[in-house]
VMD Tcl script that builds the backbone (N, CA, C; Angstrom):
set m [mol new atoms 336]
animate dup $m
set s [atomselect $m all]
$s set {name element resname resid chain x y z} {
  {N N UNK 1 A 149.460 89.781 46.568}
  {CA C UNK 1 A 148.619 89.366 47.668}
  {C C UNK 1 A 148.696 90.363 48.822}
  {N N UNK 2 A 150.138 90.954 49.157}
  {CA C UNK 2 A 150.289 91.810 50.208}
  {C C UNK 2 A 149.543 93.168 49.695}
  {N N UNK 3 A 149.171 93.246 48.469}
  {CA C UNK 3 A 148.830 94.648 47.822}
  {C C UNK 3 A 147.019 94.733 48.249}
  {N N UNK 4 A 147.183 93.211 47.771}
  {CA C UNK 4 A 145.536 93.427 48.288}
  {C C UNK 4 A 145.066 93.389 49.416}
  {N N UNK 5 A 146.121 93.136 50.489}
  {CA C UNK 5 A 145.398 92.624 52.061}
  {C C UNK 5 A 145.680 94.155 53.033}
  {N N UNK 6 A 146.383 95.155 52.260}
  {CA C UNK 6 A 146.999 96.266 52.301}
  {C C UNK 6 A 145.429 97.465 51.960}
  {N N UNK 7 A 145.513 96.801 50.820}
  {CA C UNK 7 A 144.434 97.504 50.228}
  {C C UNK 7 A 142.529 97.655 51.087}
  {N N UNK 8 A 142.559 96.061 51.077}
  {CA C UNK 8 A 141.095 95.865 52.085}
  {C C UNK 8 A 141.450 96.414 53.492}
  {N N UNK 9 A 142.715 96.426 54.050}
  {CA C UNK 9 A 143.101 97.094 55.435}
  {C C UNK 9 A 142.251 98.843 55.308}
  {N N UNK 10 A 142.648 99.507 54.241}
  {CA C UNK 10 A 142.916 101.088 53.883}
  {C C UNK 10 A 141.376 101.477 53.798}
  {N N UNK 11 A 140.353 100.452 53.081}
  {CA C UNK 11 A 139.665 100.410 52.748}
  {C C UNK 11 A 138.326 100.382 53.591}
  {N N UNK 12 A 138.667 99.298 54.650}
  {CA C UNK 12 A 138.021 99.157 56.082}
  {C C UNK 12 A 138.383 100.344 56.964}
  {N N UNK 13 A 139.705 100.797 56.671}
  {CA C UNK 13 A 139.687 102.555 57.888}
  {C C UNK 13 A 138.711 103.242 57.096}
  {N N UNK 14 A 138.897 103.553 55.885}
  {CA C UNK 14 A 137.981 104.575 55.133}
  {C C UNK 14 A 136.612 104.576 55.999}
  {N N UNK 15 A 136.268 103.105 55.450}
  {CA C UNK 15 A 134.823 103.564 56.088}
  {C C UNK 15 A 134.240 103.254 57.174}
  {N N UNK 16 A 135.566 102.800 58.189}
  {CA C UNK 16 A 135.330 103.153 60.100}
  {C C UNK 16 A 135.475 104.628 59.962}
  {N N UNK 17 A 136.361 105.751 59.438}
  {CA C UNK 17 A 136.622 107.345 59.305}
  {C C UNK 17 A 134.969 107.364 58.812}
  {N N UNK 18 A 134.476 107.069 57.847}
  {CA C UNK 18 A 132.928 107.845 57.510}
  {C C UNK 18 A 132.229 107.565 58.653}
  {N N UNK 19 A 131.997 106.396 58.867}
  {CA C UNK 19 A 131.111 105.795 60.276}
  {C C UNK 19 A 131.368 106.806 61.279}
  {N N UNK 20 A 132.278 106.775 61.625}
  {CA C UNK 20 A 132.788 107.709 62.727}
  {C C UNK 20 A 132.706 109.452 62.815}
  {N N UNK 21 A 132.496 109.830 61.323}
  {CA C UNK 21 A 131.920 111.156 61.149}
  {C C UNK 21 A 130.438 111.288 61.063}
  {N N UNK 22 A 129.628 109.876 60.213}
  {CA C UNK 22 A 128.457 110.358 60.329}
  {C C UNK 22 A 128.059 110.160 61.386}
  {N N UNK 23 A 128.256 109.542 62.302}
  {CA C UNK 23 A 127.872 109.110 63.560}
  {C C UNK 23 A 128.616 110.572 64.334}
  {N N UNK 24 A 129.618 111.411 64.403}
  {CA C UNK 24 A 129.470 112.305 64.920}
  {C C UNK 24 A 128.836 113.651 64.532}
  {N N UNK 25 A 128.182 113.874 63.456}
  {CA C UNK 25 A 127.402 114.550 62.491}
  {C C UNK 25 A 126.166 114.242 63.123}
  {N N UNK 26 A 125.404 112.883 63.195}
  {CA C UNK 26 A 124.293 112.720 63.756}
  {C C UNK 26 A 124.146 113.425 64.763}
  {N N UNK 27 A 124.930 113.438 66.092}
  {CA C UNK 27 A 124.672 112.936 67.476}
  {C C UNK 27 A 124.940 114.656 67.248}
  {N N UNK 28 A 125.800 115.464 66.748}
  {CA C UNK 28 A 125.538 117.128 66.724}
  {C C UNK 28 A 124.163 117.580 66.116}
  {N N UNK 29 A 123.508 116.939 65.181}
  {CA C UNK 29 A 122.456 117.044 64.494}
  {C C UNK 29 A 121.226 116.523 65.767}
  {N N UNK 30 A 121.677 115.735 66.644}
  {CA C UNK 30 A 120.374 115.167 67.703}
  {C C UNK 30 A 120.573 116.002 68.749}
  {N N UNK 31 A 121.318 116.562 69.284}
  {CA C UNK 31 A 121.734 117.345 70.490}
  {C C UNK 31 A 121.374 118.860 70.011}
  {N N UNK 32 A 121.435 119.390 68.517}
  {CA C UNK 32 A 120.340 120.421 68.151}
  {C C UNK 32 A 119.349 120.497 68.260}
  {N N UNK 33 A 118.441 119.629 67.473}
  {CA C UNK 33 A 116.988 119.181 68.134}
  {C C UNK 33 A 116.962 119.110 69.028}
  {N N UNK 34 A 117.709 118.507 70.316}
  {CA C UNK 34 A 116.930 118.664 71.335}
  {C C UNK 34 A 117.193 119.911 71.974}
  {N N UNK 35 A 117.964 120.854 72.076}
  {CA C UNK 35 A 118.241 122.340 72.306}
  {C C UNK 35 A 116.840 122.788 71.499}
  {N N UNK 36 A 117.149 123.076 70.532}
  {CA C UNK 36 A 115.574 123.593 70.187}
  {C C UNK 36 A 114.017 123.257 70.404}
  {N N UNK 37 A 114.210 121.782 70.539}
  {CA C UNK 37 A 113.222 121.216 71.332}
  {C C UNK 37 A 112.823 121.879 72.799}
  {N N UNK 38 A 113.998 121.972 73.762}
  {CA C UNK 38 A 113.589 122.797 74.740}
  {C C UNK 38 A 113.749 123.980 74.809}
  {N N UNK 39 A 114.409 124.510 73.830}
  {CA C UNK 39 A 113.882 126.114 73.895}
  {C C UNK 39 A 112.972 126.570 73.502}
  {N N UNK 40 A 112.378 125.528 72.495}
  {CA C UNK 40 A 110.333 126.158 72.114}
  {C C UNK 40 A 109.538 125.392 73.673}
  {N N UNK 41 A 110.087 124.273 74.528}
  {CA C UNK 41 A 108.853 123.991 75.274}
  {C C UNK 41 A 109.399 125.152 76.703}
  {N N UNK 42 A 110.376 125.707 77.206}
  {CA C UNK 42 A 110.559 126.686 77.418}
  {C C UNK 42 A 110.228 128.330 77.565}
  {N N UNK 43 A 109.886 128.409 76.126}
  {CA C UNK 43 A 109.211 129.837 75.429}
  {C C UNK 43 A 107.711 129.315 75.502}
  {N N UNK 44 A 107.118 128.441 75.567}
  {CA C UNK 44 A 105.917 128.322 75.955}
  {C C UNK 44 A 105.526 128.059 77.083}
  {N N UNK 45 A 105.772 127.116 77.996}
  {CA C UNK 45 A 105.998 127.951 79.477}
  {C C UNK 45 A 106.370 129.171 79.943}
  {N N UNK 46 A 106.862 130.071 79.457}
  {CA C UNK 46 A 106.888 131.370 79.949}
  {C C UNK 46 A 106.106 132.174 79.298}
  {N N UNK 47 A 105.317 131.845 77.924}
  {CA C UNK 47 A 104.219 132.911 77.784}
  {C C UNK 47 A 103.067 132.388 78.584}
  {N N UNK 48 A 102.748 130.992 78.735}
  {CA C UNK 48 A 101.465 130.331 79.297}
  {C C UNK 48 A 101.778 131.558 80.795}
  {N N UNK 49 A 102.576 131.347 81.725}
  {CA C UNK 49 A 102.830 132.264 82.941}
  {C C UNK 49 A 102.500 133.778 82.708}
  {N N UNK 50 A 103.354 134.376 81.222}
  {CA C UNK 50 A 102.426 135.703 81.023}
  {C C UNK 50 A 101.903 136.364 81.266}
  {N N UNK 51 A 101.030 135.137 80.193}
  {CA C UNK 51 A 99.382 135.488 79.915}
  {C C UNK 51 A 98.388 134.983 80.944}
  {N N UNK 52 A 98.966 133.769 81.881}
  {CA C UNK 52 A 97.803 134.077 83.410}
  {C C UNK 52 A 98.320 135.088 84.087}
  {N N UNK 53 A 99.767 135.706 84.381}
  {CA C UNK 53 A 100.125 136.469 85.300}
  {C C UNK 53 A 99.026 137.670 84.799}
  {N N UNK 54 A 99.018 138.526 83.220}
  {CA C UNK 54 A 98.250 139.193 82.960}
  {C C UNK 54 A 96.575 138.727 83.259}
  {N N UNK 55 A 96.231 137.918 82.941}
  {CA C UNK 55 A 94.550 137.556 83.182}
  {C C UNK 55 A 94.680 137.916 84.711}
  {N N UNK 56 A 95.537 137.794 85.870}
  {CA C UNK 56 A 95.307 138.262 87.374}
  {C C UNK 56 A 95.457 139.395 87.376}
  {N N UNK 57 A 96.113 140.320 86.723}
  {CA C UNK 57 A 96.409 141.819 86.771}
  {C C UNK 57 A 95.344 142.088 86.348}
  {N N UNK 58 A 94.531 141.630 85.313}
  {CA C UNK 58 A 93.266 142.388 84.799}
  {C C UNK 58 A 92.525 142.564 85.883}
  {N N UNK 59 A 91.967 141.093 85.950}
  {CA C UNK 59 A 91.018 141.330 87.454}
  {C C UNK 59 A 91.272 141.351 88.332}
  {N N UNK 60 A 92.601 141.431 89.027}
  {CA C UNK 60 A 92.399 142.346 89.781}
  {C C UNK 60 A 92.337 143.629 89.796}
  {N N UNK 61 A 92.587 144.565 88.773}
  {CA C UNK 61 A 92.018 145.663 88.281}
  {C C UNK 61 A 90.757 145.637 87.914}
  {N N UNK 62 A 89.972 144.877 87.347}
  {CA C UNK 62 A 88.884 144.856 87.284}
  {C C UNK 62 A 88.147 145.003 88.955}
  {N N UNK 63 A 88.369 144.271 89.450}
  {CA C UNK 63 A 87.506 144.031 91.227}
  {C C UNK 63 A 87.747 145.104 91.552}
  {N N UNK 64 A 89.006 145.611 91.679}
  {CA C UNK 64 A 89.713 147.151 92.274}
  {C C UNK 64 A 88.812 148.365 92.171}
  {N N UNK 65 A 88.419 148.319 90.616}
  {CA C UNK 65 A 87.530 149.604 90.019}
  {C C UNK 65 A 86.297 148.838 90.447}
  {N N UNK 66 A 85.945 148.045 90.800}
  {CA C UNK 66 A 83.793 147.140 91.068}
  {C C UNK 66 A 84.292 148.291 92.772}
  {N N UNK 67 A 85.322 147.493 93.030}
  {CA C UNK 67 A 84.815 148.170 94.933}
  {C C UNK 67 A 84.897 150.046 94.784}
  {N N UNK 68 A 85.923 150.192 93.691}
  {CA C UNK 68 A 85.835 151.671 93.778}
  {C C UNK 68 A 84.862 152.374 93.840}
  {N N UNK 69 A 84.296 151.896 92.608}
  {CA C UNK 69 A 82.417 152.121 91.986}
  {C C UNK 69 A 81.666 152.128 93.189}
  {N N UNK 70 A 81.370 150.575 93.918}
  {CA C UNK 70 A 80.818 151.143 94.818}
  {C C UNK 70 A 81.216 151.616 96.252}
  {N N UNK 71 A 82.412 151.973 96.527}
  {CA C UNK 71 A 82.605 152.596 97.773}
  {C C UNK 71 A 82.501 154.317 97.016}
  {N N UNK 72 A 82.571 154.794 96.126}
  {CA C UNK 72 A 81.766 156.209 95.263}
  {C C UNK 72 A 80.431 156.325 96.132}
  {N N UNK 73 A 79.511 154.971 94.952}
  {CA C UNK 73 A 78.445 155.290 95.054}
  {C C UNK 73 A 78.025 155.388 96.543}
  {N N UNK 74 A 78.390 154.850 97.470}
  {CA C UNK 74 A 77.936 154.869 98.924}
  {C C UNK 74 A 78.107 156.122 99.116}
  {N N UNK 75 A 79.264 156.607 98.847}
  {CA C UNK 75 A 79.968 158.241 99.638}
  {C C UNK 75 A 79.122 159.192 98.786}
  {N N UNK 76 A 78.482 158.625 97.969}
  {CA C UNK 76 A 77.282 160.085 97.304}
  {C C UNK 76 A 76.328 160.209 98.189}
  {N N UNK 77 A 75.906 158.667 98.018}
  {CA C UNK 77 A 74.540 158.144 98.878}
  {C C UNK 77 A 74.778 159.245 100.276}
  {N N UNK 78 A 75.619 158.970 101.274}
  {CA C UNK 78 A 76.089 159.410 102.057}
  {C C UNK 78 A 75.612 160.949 102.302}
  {N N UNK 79 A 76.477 161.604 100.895}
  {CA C UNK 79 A 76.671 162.688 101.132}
  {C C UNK 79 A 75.320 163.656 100.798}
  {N N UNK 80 A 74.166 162.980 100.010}
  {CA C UNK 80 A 72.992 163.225 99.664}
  {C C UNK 80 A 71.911 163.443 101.107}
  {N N UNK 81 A 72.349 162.662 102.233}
  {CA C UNK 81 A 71.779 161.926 102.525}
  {C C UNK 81 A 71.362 163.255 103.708}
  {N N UNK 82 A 70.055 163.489 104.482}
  {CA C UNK 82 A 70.034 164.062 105.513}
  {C C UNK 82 A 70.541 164.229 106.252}
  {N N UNK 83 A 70.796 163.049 106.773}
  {CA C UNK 83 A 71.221 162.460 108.340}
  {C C UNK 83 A 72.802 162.699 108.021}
  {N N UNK 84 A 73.222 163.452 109.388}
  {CA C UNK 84 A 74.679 163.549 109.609}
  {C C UNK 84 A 75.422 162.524 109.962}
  {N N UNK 85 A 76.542 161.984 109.974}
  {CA C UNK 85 A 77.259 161.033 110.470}
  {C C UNK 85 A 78.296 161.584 111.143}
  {N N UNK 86 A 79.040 161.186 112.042}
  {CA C UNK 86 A 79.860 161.860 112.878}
  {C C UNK 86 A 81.124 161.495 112.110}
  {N N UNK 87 A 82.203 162.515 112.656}
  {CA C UNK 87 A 83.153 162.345 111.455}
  {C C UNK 87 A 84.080 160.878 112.116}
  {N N UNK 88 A 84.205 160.597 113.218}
  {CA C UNK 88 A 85.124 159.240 113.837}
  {C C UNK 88 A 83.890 158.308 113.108}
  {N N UNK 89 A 82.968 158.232 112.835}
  {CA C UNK 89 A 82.486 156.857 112.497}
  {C C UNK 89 A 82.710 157.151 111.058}
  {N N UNK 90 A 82.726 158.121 110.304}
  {CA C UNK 90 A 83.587 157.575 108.940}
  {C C UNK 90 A 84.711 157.916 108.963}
  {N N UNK 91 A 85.253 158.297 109.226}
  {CA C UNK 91 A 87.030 157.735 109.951}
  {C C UNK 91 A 87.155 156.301 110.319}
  {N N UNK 92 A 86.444 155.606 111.016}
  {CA C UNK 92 A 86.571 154.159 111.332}
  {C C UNK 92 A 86.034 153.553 110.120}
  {N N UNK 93 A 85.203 153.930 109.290}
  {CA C UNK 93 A 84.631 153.623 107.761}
  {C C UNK 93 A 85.715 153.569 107.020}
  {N N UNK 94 A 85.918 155.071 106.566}
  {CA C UNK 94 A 87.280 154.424 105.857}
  {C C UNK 94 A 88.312 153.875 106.070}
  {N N UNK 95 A 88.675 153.509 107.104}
  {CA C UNK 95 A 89.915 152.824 107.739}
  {C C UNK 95 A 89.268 151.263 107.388}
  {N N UNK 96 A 88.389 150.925 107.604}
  {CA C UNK 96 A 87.956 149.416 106.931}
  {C C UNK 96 A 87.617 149.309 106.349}
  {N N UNK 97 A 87.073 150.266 104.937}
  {CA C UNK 97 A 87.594 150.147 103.477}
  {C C UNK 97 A 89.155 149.685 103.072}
  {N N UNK 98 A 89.613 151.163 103.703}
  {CA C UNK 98 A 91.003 150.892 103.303}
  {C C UNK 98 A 91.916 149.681 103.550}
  {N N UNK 99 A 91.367 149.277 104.400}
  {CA C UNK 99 A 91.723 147.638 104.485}
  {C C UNK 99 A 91.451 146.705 103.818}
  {N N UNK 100 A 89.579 146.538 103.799}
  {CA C UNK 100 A 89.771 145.442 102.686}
  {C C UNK 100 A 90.476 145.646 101.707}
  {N N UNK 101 A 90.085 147.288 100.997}
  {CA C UNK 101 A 90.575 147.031 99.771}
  {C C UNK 101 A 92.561 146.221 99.576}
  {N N UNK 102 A 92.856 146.316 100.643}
  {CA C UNK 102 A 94.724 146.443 100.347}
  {C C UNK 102 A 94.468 144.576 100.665}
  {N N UNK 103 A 93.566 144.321 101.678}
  {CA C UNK 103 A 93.369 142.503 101.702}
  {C C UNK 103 A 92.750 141.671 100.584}
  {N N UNK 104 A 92.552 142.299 99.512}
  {CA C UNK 104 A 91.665 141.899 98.113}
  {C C UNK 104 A 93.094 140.756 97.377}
  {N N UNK 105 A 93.019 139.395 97.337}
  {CA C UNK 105 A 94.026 138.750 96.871}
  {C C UNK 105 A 93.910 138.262 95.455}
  {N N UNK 106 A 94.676 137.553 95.065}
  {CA C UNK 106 A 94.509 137.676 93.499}
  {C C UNK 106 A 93.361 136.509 92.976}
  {N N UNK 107 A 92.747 136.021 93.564}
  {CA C UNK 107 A 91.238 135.232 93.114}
  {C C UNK 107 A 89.900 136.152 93.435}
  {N N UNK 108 A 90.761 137.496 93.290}
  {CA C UNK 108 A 89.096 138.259 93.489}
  {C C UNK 108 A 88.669 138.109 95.082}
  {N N UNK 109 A 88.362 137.382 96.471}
  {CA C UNK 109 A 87.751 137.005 97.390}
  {C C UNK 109 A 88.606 137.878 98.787}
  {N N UNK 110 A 88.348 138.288 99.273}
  {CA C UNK 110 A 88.553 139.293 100.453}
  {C C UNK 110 A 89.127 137.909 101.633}
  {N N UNK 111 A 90.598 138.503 101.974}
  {CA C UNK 111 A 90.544 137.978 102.711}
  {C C UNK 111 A 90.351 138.521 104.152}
  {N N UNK 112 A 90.504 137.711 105.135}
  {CA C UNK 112 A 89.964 138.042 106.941}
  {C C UNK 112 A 88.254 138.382 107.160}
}
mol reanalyze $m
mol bondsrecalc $m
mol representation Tube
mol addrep $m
């Protein structure tokens, strides 16, 4: 009788010891997933940032070269042109080019 009450004792640790491993097996197995879980939503937040940070670098390279184009074409126009201009009034010309262009913010729109 003592053999058997010995026995169901040994028997019940056994499988509190499994319980107690798969249950710490799980909870390492759930705490992976969620590490990888946030290291893919992570890595996709930082390409989404990227790839808009790049879409603003474009255009604003894009706008950069539109005003270049036409602050060119004016200075041909200009230079085609009969009529003299005094050199302080394009001195004050390009000085407020050179401004907007450096006030040009990243939605394309001029600011001041």
């Amino acid at each position: 009788m003592q053999s058997e009450v010995i026995d169901d004792i040994l028997s019940v640790e056994e499988k509190a010891e499994k319980i107690i491993e798969d249950a710490q097996k799980d909870a390492r197995d759930m705490i992976s997933a969620a590490h990888d879980k946030a290291a893919a939503i992570i890595k996709e937040a930082v390409e989404r940032v990227r790839v808009r940070g790049k879409e603003d670098v474009d255009n604003a390279e894009a706008l950069l070269e539109e005003h270049l184009a036409e602050y060119e074409k004016e200075r041909q126009e200009l230079e085609m042109s009969e009529e003299r201009v005094d050199p302080a009034v394009l001195e004050r010309a390009a000085s407020r080019i050179v401004a907007r262009i450096c006030n040009v913010d990243t939605f394309g729109s001029l600011n001041g």
